[in-house]
MIDOSE-1310 file (N, C-alpha, C; in nm, 2 decimals, decimal comma, always signed):
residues 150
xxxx	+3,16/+4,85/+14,08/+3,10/+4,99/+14,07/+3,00/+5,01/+14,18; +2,90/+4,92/+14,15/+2,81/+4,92/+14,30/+2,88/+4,92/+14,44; +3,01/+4,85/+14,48/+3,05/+4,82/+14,59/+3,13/+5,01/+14,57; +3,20/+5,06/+14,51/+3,22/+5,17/+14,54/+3,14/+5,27/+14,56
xxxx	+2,99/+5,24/+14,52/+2,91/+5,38/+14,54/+2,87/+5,35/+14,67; +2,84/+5,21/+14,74/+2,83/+5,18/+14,84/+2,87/+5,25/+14,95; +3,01/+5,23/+14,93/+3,13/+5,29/+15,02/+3,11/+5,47/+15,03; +3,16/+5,49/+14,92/+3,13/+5,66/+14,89/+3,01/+5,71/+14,97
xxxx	+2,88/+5,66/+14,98/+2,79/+5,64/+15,06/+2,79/+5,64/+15,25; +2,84/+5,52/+15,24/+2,93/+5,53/+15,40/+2,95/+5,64/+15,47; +3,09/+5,64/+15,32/+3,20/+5,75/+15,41/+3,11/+5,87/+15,42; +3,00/+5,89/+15,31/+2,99/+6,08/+15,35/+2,85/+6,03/+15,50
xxxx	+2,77/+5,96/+15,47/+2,73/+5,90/+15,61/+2,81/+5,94/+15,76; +2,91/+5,85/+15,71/+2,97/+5,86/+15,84/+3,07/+5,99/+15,85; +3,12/+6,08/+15,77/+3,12/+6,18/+15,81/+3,03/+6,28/+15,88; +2,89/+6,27/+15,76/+2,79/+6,36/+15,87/+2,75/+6,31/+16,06
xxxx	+2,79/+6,16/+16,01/+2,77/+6,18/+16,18/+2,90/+6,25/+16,30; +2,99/+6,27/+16,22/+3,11/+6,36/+16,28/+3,09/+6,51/+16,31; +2,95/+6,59/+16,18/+2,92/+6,65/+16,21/+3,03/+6,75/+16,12; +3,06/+6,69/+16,03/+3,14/+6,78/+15,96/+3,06/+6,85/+15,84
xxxx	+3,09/+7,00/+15,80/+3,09/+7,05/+15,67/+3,09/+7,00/+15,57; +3,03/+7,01/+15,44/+3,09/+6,98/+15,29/+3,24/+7,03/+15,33; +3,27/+7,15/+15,32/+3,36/+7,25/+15,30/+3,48/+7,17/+15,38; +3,45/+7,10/+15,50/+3,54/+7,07/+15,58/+3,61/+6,92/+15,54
xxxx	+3,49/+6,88/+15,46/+3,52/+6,75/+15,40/+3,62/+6,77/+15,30; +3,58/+6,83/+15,23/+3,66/+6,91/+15,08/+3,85/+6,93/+15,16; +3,78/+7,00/+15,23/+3,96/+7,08/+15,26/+4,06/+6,99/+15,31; +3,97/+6,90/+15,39/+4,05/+6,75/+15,47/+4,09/+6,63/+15,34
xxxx	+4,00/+6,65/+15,26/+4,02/+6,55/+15,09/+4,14/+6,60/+15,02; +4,13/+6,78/+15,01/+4,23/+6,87/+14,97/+4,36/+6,76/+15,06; +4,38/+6,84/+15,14/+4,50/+6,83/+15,21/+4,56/+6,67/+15,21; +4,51/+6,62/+15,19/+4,55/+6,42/+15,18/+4,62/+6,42/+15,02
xxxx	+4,51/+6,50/+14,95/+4,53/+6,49/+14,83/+4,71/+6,58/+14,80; +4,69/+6,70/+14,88/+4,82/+6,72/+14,86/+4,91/+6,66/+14,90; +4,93/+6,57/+15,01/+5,04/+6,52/+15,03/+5,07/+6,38/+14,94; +4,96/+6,35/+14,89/+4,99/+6,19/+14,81/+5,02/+6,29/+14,71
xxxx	+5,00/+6,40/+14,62/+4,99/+6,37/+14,47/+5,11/+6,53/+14,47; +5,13/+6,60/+14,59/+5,21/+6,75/+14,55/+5,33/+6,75/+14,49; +5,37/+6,63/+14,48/+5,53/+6,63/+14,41/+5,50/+6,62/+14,22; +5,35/+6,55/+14,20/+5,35/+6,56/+14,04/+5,23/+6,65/+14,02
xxxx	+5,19/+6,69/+14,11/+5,06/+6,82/+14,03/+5,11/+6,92/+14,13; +5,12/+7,07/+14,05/+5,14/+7,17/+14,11/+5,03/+7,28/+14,13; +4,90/+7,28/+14,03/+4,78/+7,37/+14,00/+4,68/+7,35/+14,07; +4,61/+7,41/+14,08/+4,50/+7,43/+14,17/+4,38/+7,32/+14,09
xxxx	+4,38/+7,37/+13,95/+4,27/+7,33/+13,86/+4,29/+7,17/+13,87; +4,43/+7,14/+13,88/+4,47/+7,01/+13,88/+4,36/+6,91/+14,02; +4,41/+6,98/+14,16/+4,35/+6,92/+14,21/+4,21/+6,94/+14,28; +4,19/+7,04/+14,19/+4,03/+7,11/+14,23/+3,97/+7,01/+14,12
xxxx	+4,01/+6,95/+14,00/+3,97/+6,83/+13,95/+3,97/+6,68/+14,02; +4,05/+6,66/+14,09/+4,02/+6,53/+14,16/+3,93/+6,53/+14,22; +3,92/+6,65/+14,35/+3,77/+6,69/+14,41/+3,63/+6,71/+14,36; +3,66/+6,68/+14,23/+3,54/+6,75/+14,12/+3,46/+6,85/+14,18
xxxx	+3,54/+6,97/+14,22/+3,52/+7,09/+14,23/+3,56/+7,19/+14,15; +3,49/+7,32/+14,13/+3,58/+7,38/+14,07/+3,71/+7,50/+14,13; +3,77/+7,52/+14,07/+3,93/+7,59/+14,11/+3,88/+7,69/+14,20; +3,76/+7,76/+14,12/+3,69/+7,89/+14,24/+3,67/+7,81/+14,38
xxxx	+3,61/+7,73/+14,37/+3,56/+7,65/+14,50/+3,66/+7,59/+14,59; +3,77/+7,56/+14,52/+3,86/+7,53/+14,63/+3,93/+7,65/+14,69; +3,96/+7,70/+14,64/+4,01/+7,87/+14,70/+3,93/+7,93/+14,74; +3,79/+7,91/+14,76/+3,73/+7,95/+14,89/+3,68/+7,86/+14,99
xxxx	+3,72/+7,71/+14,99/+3,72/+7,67/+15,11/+3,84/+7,68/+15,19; +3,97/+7,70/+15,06/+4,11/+7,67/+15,11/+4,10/+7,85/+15,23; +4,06/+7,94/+15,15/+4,09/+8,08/+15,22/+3,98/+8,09/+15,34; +3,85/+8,01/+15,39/+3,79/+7,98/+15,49/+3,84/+7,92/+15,58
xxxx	+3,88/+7,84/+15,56/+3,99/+7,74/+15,67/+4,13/+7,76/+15,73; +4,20/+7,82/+15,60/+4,36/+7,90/+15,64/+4,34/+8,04/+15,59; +4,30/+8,10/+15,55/+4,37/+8,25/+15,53/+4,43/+8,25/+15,42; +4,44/+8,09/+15,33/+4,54/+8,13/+15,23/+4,52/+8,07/+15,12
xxxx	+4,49/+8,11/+14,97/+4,45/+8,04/+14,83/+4,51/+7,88/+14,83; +4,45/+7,83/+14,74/+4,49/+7,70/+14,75/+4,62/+7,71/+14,68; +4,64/+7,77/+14,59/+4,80/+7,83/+14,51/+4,92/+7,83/+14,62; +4,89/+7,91/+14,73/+4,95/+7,92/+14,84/+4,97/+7,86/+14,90
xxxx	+4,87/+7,76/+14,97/+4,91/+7,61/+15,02/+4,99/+7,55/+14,92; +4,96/+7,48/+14,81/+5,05/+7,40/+14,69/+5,18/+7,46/+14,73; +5,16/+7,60/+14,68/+5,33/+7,58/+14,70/+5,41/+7,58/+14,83; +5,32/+7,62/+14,94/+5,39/+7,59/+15,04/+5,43/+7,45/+15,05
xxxx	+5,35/+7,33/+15,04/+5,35/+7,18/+15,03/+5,48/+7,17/+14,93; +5,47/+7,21/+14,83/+5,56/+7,21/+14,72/+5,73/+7,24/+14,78; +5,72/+7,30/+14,84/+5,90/+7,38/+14,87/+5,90/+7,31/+15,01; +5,77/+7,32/+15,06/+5,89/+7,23/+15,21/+5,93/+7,05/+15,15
xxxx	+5,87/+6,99/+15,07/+5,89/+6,84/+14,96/+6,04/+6,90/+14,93; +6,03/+7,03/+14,85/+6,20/+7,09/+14,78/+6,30/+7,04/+14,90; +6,26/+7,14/+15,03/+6,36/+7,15/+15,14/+6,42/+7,04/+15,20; +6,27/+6,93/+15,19/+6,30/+6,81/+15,26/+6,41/+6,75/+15,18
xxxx	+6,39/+6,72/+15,03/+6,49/+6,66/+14,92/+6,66/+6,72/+14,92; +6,67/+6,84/+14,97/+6,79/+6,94/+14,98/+6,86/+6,86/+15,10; +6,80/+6,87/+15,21/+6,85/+6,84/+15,37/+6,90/+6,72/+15,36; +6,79/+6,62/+15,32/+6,79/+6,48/+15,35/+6,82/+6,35/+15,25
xxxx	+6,89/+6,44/+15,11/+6,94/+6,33/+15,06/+7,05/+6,40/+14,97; +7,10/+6,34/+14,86/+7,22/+6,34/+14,81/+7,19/+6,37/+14,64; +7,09/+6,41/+14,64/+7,03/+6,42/+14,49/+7,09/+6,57/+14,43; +7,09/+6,59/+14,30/+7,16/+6,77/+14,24/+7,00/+6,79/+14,23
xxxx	+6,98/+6,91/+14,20/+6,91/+6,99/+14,19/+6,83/+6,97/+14,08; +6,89/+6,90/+13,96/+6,83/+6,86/+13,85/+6,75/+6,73/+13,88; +6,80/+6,63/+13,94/+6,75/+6,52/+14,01/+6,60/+6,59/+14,14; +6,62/+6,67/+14,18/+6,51/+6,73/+14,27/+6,33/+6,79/+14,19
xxxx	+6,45/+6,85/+14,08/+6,36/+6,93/+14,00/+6,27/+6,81/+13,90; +6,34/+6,71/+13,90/+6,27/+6,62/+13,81/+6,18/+6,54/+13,91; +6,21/+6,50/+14,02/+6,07/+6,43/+14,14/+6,00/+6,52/+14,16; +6,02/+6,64/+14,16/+5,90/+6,75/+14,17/+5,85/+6,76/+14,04
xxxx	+5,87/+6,70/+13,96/+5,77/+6,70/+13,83/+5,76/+6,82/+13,77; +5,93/+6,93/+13,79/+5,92/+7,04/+13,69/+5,99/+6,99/+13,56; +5,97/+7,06/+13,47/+6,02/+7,07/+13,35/+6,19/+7,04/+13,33; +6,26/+7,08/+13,40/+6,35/+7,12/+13,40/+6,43/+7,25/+13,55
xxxx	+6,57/+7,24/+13,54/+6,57/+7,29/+13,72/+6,58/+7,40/+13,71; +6,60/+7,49/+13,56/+6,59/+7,66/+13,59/+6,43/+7,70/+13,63; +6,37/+7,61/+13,57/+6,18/+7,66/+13,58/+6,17/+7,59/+13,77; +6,26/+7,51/+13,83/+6,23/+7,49/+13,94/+6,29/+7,63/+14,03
xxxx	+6,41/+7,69/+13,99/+6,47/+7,75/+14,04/+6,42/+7,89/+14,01; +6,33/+7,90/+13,91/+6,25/+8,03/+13,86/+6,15/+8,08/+13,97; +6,14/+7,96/+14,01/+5,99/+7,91/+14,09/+6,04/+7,91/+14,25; +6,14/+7,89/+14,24/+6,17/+7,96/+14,42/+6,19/+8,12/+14,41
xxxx	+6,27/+8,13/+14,34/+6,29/+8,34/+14,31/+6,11/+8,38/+14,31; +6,02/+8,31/+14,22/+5,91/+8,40/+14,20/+5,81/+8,37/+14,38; +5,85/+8,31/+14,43/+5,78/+8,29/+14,57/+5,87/+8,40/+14,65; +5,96/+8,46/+14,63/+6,00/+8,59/+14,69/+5,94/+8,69/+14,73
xxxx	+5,83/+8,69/+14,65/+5,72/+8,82/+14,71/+5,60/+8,78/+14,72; +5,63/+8,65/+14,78/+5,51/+8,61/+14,89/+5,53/+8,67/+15,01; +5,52/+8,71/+15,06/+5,51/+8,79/+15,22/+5,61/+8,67/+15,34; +5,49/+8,55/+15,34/+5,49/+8,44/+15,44/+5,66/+8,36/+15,38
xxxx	+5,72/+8,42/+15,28/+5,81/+8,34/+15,25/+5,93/+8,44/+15,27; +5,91/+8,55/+15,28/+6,04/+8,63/+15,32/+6,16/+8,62/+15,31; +6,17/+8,58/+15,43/+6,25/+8,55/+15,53/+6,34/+8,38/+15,52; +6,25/+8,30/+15,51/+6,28/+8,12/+15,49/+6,34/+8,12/+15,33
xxxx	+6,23/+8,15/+15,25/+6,31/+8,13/+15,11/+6,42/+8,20/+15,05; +6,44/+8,29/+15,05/+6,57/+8,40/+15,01/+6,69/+8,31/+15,05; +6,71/+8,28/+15,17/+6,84/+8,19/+15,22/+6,78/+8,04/+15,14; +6,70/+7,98/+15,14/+6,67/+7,89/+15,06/+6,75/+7,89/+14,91
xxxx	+6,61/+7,96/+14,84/+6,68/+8,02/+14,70/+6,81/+8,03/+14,67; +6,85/+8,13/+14,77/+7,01/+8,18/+14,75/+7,10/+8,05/+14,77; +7,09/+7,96/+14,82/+7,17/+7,84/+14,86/+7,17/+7,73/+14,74; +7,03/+7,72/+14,65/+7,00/+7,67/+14,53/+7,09/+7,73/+14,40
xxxx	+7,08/+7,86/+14,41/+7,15/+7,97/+14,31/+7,30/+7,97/+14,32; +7,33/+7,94/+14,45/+7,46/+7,89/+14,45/+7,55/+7,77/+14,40; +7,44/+7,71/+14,46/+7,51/+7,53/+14,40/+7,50/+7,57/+14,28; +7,42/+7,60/+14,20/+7,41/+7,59/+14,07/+7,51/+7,61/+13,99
xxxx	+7,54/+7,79/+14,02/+7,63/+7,82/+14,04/+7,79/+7,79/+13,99; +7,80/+7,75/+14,14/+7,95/+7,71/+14,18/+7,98/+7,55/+14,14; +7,89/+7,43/+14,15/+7,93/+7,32/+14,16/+7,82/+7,20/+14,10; +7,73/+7,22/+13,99/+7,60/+7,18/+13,98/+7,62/+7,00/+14,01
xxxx	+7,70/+6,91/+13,97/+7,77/+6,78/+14,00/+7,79/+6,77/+14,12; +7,82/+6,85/+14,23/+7,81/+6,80/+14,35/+7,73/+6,75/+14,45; +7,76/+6,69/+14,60/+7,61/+6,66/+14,68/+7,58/+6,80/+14,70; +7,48/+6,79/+14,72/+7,38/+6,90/+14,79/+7,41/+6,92/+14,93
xxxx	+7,43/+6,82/+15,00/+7,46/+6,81/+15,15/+7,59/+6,91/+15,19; +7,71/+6,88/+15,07/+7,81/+6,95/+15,06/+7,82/+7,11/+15,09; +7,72/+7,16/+14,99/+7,65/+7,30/+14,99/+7,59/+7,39/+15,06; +7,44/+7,25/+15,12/+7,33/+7,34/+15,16/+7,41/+7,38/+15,34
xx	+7,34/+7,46/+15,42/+7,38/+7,51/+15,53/+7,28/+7,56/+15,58; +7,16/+7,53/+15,59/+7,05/+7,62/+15,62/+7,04/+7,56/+15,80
């Protein structure tokens, strides 16, 4: 216990000698955090708790630094994980929806339609989606690789 308060000590030490922010500390912790943990936590509260911050507080360092809630990052992090799993391996969709830690693959596939009227998603997800909506679809047992065409 002592040897980790030690450390914890250090590191924000030696951050300030970098000359960094709280805020910038936070958002650099955020963003690590999302890539180790974005495939089983999708909420903000989720990992505005590992930061032991609160959910307000990450969405205003997340919208100081990018322009965009931390809901908005997640799921961005969240669907390019989807895209990468579609492209690059041989998994259904049900198999996908379950490493992403959804419930089940309509609530994964609910959840690409409802990112439709994000603005920043336009254009990328709709052929996304619509290629998900298809397999489903037409062939749910088959590879993905077979399908996808993006």
């Amino acid at each position: 216990m002592l040897k980790a308060l030690i450390g914890k000590l250090l590191q924000i030490s030696e951050d300030k000698l970098n000359n960094k922010s709280l805020p910038q500390i936070v958002y650099e912790k955020f963003v690590q955090l999302l890539v180790k943990e974005c495939p089983r936590l999708h909420k903000v509260n989720e990992f505005a708790d590992l930061l032991n911050i609160t959910p307000q507080n990450l969405n205003a360092i997340c919208r100081k630094h990018t322009g965009k809630s931390a809901s908005e990052i997640i799921t961005n992090q969240l669907f390019l994980e989807a895209k990468r799993y579609i492209l690059h391996t041989d998994n259904t969709i049900d198999e996908i929806a379950e490493i992403l830690s959804f419930t089940d693959s309509s609530n994964f596939v609910n959840s690409l339609k409802s990112t439709r009227t994000l603005p920043q998603y336009n254009s990328g997800i709709n052929i996304f989606s619509n290629t998900i909506l298809k397999f489903i679809n037409t062939t749910p047992k088959a590879s993905i690789h077979s399908i996808v065409a993006i």
